[in-house]
Biopython code that builds the backbone (N, CA, C, O; Angstrom):
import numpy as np
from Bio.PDB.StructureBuilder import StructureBuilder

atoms = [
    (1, "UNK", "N", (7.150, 16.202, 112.825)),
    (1, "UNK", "CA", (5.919, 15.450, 112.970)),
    (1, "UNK", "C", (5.923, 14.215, 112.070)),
    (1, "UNK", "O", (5.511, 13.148, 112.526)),
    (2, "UNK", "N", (6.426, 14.320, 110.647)),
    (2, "UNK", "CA", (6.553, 13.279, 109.892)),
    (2, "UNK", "C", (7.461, 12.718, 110.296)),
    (2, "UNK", "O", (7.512, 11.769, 109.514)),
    (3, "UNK", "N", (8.534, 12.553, 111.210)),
    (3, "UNK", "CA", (9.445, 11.510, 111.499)),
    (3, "UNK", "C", (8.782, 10.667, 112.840)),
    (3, "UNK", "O", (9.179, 9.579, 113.258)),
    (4, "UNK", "N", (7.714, 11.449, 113.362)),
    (4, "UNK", "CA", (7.435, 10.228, 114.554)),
    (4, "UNK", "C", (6.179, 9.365, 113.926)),
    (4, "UNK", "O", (6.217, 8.139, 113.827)),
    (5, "UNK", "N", (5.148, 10.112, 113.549)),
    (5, "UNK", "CA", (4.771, 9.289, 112.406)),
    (5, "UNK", "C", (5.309, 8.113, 111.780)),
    (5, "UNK", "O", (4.808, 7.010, 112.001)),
    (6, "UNK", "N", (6.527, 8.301, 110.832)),
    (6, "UNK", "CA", (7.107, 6.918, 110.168)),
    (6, "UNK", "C", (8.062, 6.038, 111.339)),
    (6, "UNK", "O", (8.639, 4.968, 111.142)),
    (7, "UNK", "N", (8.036, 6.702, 112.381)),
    (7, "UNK", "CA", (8.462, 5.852, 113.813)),
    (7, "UNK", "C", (7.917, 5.095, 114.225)),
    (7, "UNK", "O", (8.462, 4.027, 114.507)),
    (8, "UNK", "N", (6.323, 5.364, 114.487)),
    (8, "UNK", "CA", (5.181, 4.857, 114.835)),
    (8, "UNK", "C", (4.919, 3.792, 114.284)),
    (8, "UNK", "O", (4.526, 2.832, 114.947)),
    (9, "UNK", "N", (5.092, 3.731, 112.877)),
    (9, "UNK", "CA", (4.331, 2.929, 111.398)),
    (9, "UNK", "C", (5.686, 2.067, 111.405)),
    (9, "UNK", "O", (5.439, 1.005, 110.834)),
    (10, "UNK", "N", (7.013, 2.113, 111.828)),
    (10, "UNK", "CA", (7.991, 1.153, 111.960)),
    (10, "UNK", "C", (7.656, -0.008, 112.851)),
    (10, "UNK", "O", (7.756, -1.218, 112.648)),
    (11, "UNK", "N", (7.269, 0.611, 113.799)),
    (11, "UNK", "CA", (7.146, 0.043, 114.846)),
    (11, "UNK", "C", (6.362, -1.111, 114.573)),
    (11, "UNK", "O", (6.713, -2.260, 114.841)),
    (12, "UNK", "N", (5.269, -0.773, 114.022)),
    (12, "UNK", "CA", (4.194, -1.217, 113.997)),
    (12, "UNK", "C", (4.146, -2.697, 113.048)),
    (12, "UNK", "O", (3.580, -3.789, 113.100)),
    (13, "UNK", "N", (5.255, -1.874, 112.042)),
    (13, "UNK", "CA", (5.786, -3.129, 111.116)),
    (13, "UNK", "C", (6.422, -4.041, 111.645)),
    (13, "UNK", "O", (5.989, -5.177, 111.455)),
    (14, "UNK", "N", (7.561, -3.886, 112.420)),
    (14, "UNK", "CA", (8.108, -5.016, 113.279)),
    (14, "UNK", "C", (6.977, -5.721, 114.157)),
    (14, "UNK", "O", (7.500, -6.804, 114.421)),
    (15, "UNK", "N", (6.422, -5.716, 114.422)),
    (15, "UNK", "CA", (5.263, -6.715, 115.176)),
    (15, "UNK", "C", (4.692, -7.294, 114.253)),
    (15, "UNK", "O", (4.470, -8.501, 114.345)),
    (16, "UNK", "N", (4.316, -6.570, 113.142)),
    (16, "UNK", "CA", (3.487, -7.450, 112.425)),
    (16, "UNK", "C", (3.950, -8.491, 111.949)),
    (16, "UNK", "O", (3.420, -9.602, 111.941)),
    (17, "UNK", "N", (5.368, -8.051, 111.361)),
    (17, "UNK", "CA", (6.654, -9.044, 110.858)),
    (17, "UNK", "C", (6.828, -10.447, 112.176)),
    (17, "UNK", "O", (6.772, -11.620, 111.808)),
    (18, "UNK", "N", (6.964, -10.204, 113.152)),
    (18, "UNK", "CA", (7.004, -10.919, 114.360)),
    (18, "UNK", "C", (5.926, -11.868, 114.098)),
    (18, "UNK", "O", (6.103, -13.086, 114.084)),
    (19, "UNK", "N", (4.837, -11.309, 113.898)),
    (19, "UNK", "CA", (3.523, -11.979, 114.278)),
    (19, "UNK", "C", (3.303, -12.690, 113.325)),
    (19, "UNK", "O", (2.577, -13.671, 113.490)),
    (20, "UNK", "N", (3.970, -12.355, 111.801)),
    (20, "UNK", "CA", (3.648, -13.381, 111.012)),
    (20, "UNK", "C", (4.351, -14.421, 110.461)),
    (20, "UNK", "O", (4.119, -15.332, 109.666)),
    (21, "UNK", "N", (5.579, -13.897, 111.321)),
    (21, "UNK", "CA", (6.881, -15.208, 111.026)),
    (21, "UNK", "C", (5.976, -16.093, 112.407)),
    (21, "UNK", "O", (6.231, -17.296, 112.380)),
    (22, "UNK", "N", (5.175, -15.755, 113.350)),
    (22, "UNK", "CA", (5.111, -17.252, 114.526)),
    (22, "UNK", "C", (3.988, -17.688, 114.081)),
    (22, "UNK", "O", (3.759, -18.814, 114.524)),
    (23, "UNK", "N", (2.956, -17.180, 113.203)),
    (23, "UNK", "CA", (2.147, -17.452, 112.529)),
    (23, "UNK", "C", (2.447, -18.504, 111.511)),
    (23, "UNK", "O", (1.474, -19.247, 111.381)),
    (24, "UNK", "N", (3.430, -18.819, 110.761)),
    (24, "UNK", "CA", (3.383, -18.802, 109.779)),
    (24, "UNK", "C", (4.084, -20.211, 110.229)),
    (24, "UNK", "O", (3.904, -21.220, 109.547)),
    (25, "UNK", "N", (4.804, -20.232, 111.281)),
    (25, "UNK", "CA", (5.603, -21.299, 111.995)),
    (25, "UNK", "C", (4.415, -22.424, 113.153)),
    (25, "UNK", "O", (4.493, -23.461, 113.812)),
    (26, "UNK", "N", (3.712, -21.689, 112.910)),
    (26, "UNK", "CA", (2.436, -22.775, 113.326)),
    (26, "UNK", "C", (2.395, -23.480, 112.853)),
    (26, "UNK", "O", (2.626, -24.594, 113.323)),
    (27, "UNK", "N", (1.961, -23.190, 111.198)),
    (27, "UNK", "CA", (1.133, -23.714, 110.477)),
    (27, "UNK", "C", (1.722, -25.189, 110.421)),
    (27, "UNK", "O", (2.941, -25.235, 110.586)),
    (28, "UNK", "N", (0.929, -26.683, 110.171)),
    (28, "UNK", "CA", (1.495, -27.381, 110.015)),
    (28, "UNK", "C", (1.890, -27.906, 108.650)),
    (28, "UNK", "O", (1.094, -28.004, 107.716)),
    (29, "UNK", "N", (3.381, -28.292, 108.585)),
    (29, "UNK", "CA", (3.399, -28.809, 107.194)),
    (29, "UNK", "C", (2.839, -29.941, 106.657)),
    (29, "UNK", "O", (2.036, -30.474, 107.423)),
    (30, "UNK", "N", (3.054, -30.726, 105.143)),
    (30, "UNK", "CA", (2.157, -31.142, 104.909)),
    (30, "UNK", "C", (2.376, -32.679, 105.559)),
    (30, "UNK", "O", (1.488, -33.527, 105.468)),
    (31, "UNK", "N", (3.656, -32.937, 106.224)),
    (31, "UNK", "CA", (4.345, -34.562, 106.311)),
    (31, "UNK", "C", (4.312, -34.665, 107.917)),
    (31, "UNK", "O", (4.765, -35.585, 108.599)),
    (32, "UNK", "N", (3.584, -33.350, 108.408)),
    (32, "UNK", "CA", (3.431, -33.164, 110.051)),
    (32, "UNK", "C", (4.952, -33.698, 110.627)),
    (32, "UNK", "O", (5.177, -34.601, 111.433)),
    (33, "UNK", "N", (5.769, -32.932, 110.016)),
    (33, "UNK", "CA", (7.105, -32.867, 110.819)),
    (33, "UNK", "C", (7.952, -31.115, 110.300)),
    (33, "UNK", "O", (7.511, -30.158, 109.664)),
    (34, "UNK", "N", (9.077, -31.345, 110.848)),
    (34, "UNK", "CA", (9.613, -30.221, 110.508)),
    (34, "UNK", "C", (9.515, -29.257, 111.819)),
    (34, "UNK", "O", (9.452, -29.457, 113.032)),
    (35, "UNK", "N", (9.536, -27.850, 110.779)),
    (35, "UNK", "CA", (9.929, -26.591, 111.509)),
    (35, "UNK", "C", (8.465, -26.261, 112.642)),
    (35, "UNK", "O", (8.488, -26.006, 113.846)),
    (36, "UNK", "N", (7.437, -26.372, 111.830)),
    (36, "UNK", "CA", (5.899, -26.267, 112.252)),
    (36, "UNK", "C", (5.778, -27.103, 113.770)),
    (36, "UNK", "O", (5.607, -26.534, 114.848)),
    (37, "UNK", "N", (5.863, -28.065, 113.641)),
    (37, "UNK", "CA", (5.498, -29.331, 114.719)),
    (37, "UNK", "C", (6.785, -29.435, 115.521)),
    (37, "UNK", "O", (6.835, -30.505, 116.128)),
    (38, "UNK", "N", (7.897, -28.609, 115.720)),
    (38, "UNK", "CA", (8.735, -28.268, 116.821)),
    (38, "UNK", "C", (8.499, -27.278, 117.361)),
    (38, "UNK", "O", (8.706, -27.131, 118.566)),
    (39, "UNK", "N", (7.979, -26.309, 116.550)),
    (39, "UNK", "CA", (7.719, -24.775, 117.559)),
    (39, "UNK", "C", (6.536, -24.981, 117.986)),
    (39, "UNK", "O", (6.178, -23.954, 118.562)),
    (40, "UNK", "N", (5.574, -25.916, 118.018)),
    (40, "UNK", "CA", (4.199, -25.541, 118.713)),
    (40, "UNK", "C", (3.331, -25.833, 118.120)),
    (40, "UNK", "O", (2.274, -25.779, 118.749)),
    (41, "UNK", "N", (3.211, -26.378, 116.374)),
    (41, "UNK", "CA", (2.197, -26.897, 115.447)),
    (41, "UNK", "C", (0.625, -27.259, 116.540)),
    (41, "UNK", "O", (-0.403, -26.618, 116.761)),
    (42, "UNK", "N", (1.115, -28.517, 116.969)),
    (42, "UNK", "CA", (0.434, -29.322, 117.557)),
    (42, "UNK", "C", (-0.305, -28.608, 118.810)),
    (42, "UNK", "O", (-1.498, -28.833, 119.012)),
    (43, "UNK", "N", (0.471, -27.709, 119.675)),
    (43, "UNK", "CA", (-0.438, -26.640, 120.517)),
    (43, "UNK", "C", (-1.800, -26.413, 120.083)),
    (43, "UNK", "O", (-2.854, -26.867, 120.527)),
    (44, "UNK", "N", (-1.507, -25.408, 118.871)),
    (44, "UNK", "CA", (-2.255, -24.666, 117.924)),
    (44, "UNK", "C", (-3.688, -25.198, 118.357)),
    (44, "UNK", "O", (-4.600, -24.567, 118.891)),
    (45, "UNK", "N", (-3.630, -26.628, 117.951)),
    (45, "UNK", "CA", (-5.100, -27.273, 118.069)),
    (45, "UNK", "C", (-5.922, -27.783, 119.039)),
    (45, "UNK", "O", (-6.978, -28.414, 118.990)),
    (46, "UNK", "N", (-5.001, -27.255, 120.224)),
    (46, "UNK", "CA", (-5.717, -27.620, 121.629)),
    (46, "UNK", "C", (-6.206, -25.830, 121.923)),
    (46, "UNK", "O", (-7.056, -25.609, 122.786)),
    (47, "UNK", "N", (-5.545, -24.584, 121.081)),
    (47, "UNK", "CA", (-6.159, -23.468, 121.332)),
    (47, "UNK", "C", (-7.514, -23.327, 120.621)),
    (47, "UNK", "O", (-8.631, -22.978, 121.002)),
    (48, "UNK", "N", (-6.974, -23.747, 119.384)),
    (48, "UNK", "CA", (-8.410, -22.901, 118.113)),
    (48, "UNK", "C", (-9.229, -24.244, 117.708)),
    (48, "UNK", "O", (-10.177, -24.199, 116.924)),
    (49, "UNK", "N", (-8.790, -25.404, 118.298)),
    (49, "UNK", "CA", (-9.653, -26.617, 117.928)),
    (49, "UNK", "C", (-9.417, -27.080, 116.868)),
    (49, "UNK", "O", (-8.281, -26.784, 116.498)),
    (50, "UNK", "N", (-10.164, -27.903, 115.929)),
    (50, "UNK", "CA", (-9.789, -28.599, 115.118)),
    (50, "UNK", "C", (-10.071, -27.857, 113.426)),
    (50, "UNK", "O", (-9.605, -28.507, 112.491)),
    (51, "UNK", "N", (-10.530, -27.043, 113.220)),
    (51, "UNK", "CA", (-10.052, -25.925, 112.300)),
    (51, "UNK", "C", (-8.970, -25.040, 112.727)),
    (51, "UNK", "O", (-9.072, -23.817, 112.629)),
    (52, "UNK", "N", (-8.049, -25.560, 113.147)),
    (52, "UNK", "CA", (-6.709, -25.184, 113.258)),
    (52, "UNK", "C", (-6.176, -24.371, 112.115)),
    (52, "UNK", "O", (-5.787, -23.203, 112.156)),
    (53, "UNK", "N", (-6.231, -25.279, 110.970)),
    (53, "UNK", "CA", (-5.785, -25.083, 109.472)),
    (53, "UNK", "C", (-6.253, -23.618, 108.769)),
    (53, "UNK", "O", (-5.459, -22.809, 108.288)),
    (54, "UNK", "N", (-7.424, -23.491, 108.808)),
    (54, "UNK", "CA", (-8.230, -22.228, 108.533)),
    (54, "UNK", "C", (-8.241, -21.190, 109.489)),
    (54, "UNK", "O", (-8.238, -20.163, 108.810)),
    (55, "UNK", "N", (-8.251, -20.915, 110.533)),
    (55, "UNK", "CA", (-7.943, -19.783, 111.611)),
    (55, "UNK", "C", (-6.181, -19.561, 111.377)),
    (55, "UNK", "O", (-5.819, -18.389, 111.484)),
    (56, "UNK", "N", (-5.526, -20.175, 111.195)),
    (56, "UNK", "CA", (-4.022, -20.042, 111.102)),
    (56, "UNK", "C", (-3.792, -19.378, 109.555)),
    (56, "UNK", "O", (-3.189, -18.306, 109.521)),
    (57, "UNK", "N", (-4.278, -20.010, 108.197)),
    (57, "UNK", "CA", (-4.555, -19.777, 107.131)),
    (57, "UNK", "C", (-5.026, -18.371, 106.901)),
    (57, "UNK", "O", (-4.453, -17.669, 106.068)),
    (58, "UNK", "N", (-6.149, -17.880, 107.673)),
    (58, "UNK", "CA", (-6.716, -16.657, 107.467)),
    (58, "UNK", "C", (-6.075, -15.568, 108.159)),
    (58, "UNK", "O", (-5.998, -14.400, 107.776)),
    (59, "UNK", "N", (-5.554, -16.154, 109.384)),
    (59, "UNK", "CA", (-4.472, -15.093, 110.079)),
    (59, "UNK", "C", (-3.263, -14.517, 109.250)),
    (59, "UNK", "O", (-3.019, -13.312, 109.199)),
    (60, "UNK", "N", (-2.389, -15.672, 108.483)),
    (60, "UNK", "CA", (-1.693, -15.354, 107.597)),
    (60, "UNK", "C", (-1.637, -14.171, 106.281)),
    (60, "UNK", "O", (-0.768, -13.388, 105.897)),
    (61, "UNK", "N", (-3.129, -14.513, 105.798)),
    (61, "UNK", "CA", (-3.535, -13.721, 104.440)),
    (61, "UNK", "C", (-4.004, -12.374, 105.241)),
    (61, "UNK", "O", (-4.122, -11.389, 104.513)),
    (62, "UNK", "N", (-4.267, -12.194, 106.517)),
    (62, "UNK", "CA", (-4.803, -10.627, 106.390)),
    (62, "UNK", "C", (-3.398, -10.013, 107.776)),
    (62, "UNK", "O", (-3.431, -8.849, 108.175)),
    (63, "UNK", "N", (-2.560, -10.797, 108.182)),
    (63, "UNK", "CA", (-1.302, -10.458, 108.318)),
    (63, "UNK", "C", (-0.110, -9.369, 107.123)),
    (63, "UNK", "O", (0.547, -8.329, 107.058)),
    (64, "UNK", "N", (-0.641, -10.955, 106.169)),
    (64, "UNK", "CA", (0.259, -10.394, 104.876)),
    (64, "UNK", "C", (-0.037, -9.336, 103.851)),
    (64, "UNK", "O", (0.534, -9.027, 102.805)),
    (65, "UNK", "N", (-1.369, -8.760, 104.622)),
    (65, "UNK", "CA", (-1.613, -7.948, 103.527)),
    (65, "UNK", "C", (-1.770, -7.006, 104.388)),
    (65, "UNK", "O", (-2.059, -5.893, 103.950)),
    (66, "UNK", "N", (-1.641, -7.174, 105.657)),
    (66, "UNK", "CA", (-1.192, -5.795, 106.243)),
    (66, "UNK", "C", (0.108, -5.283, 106.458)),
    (66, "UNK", "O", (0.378, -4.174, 106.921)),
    (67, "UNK", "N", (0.811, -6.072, 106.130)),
    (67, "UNK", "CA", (2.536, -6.207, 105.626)),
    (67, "UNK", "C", (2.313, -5.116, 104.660)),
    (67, "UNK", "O", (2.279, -3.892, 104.787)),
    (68, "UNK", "N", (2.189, -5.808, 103.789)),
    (68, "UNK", "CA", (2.555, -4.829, 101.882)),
    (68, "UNK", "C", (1.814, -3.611, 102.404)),
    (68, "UNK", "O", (2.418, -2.542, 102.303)),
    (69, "UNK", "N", (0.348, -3.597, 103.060)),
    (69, "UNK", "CA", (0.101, -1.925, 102.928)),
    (69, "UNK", "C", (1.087, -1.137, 104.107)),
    (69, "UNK", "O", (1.446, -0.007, 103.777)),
    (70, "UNK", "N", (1.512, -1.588, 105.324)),
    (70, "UNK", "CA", (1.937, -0.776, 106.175)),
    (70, "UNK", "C", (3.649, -0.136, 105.013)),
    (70, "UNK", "O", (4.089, 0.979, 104.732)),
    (71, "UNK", "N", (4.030, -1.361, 104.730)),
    (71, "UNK", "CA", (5.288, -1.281, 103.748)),
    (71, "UNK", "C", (5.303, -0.156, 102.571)),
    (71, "UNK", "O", (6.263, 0.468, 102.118)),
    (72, "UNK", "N", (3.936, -0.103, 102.228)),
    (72, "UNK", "CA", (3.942, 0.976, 101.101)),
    (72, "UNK", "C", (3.737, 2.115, 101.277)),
    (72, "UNK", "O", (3.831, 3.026, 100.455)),
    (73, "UNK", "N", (3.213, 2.202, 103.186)),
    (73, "UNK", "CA", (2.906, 3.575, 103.707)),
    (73, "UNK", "C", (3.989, 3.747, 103.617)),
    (73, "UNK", "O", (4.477, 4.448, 102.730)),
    (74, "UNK", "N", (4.666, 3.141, 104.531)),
    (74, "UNK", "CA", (6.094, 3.416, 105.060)),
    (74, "UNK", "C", (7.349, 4.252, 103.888)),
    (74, "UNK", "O", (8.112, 5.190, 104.117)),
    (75, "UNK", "N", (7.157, 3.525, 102.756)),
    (75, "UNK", "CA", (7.588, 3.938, 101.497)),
    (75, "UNK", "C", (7.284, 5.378, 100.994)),
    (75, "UNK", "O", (8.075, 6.273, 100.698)),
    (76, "UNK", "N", (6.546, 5.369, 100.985)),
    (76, "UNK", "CA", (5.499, 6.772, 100.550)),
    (76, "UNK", "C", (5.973, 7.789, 101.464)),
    (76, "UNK", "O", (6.429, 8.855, 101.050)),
    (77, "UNK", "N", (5.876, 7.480, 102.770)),
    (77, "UNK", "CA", (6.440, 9.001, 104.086)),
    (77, "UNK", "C", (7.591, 8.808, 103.727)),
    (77, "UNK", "O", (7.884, 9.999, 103.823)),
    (78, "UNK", "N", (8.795, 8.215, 103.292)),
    (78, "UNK", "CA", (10.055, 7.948, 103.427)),
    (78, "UNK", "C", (10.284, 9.233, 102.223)),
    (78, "UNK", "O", (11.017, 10.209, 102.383)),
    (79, "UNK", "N", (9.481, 8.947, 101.048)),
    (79, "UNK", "CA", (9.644, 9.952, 100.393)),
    (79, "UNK", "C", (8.847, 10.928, 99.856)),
    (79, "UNK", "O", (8.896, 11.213, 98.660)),
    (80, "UNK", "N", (7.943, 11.590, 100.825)),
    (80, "UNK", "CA", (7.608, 12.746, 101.458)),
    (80, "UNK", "C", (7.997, 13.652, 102.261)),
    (80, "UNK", "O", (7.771, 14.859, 102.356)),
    (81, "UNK", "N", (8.739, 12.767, 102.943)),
    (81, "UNK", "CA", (9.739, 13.160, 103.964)),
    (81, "UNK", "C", (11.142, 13.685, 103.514)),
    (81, "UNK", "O", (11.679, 14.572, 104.179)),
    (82, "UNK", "N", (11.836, 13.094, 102.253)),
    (82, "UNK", "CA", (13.076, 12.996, 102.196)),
    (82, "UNK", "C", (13.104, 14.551, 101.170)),
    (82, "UNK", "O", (13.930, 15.453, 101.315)),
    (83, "UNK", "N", (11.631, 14.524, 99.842)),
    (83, "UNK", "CA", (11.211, 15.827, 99.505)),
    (83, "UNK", "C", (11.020, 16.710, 100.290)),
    (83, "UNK", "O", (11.484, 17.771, 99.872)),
    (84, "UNK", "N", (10.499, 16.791, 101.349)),
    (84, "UNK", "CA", (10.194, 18.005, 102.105)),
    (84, "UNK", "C", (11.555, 18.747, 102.606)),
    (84, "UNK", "O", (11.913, 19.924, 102.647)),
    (85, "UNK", "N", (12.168, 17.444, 102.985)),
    (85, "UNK", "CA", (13.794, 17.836, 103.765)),
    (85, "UNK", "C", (14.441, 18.508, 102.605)),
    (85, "UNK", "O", (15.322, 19.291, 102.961)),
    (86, "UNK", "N", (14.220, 18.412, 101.072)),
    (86, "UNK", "CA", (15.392, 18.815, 100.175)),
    (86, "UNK", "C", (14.986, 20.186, 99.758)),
    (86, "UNK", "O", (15.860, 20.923, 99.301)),
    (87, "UNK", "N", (13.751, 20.618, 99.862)),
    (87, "UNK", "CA", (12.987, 21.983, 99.923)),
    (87, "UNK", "C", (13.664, 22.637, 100.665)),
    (87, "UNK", "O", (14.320, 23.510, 100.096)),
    (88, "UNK", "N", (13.789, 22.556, 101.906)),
    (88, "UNK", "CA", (13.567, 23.113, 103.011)),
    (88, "UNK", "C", (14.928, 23.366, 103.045)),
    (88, "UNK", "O", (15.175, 24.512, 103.420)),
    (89, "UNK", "N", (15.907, 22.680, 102.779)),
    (89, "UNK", "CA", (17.346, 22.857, 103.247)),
    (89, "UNK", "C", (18.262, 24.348, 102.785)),
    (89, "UNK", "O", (18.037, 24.866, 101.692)),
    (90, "UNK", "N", (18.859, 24.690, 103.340)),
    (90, "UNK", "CA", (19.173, 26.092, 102.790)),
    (90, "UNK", "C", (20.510, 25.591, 101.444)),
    (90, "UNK", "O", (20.994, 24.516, 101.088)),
    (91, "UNK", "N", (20.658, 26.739, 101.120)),
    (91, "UNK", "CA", (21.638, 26.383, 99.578)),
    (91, "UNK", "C", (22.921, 26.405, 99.774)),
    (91, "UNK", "O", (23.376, 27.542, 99.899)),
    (92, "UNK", "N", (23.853, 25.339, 99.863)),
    (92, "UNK", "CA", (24.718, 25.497, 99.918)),
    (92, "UNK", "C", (25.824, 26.813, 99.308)),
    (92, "UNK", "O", (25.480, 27.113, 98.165)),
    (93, "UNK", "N", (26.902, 27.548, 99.740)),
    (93, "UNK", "CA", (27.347, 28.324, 99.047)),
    (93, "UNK", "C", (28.630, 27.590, 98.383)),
    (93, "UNK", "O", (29.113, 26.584, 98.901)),
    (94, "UNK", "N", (29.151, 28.174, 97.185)),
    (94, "UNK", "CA", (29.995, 27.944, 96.675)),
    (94, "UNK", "C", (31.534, 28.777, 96.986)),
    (94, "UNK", "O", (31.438, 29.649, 97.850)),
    (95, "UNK", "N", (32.770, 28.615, 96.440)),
    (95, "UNK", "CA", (34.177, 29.639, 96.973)),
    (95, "UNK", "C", (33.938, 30.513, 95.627)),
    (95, "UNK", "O", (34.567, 31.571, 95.667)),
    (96, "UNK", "N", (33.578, 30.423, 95.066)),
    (96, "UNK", "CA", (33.276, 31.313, 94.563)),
    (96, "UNK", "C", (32.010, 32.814, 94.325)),
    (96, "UNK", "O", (32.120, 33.922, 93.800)),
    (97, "UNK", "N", (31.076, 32.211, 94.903)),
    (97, "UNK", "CA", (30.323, 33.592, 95.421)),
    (97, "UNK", "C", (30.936, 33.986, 96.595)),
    (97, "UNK", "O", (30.376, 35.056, 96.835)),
    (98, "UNK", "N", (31.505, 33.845, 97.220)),
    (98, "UNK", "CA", (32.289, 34.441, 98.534)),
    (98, "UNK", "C", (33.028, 34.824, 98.264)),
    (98, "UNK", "O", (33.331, 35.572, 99.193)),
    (99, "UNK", "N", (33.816, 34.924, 97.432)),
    (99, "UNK", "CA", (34.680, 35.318, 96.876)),
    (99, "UNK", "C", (34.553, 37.237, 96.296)),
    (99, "UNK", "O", (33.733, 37.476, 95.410)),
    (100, "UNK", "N", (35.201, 38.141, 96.739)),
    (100, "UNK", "CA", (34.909, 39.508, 95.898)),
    (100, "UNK", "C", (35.414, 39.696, 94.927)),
    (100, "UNK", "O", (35.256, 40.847, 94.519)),
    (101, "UNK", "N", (36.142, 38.895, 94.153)),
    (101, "UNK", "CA", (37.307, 38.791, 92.753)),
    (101, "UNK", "C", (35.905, 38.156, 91.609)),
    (101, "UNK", "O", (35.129, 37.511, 92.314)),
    (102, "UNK", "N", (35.616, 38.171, 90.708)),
    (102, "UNK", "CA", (35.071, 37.870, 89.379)),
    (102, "UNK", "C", (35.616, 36.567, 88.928)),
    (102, "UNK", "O", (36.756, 36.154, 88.715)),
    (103, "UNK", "N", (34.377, 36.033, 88.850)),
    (103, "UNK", "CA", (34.807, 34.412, 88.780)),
    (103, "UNK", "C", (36.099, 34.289, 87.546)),
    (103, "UNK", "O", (36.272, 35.076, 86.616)),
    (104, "UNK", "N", (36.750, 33.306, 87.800)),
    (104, "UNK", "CA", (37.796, 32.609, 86.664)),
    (104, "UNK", "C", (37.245, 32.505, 85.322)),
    (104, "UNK", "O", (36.246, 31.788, 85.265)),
    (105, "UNK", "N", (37.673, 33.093, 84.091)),
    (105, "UNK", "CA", (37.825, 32.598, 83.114)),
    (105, "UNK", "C", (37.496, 31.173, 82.560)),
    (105, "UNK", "O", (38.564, 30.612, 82.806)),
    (106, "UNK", "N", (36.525, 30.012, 81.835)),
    (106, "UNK", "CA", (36.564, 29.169, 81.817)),
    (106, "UNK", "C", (38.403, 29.031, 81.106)),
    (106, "UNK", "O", (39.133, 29.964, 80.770)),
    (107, "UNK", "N", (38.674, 27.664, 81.075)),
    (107, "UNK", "CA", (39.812, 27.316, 80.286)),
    (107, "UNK", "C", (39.465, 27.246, 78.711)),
    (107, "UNK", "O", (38.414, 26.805, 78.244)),
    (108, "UNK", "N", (40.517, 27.749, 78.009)),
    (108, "UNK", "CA", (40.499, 27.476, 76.736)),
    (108, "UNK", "C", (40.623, 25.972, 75.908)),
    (108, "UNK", "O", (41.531, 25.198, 76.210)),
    (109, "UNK", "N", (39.800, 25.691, 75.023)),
    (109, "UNK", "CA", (40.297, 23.935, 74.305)),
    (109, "UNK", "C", (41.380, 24.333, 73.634)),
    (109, "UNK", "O", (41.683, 25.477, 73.295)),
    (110, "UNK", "N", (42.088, 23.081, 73.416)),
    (110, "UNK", "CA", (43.325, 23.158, 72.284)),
    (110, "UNK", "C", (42.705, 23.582, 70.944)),
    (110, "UNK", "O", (41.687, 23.150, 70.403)),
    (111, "UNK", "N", (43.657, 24.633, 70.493)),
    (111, "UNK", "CA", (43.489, 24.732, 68.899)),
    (111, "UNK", "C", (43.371, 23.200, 67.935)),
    (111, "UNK", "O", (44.174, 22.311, 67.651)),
    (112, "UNK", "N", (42.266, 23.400, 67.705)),
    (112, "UNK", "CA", (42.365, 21.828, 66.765)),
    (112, "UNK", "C", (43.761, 22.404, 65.056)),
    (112, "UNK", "O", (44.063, 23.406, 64.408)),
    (113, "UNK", "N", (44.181, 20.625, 65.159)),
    (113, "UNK", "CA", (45.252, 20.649, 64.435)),
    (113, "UNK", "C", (44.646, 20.192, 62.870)),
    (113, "UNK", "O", (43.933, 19.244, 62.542)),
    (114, "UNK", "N", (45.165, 21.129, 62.195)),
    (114, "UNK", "CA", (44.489, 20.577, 60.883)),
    (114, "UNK", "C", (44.979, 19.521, 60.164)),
    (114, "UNK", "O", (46.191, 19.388, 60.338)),
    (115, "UNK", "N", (44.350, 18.487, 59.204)),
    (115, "UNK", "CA", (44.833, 17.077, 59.463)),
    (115, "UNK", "C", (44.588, 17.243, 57.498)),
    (115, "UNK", "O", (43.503, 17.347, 56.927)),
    (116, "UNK", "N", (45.585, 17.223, 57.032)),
    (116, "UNK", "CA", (45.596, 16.484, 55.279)),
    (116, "UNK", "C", (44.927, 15.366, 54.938)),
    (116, "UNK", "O", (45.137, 14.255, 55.427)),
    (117, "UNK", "N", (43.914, 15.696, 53.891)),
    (117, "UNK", "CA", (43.066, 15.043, 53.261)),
    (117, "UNK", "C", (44.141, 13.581, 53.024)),
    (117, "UNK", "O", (45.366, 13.684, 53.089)),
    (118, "UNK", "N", (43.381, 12.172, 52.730)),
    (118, "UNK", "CA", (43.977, 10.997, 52.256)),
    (118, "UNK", "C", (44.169, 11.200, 51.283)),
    (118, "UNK", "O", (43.495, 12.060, 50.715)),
    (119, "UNK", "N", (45.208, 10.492, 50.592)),
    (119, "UNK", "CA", (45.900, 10.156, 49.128)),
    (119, "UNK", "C", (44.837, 9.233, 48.776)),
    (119, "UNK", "O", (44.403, 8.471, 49.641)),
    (120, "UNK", "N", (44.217, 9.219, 47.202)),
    (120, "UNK", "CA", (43.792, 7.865, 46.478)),
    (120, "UNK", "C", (44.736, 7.313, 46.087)),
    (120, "UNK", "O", (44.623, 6.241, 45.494)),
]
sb = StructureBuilder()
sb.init_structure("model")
sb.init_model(0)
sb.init_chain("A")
sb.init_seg("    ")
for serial, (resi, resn, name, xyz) in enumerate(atoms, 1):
    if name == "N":
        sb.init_residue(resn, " ", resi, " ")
    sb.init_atom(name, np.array(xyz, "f"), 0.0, 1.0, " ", f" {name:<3s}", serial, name[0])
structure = sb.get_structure()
């Protein structure tokens, strides 16, 4: 259920992302040339009229702030999701509990070598 969920909320992010990169490519710059006034700047103001600037402006700011929150949902199920999965997973076994022999002996360290005090 939590994976179609953060499917859903993907989804949802890519449009918004869409919507606010052509948004954002409206807008006109400030020398009325460029990137803005090849994709359609100038349209803009035969749709929304001559507060162009402010309907494009306000689209942006509540675009972008539905960016960061969908982004932080998205974040949040990612790891709700990724906890739930590490619960849930069964325990790996080791060759040694399968094993009917008594585990190995750790290894022994080297005998430390005793080392003569310095001469004054």
């Amino acid at each position: 259920m939590t994976s179609i969920i953060i499917g859903f909320f993907t989804l949802i992010l890519l449009i918004v992302c869409v919507l606010l990169v052509l948004v954002i490519l409206m807008q006109r710059p400030n020398a009325n040339s460029g990137m803005g006034a090849s994709l359609g700047g100038g349209a803009a103001e035969g749709v929304f009229g001559g507060e162009t600037g402010n309907v494009l402006t306000k689209a942006t700011v509540k675009l972008s702030i539905l960016f960061f929150i969908i982004s932080a949902g998205l974040y949040l199920g990612y790891l709700y999701a990724a906890s739930s999965a590490v619960d849930t997973a069964p325990k790996a076994l080791s060759l040694s509990s399968v094993g009917t022999s008594a585990p190995a002996a750790p290894a022994k360290a080297p005998a430390a070598v005793p080392v003569a005090p310095a001469k004054k």
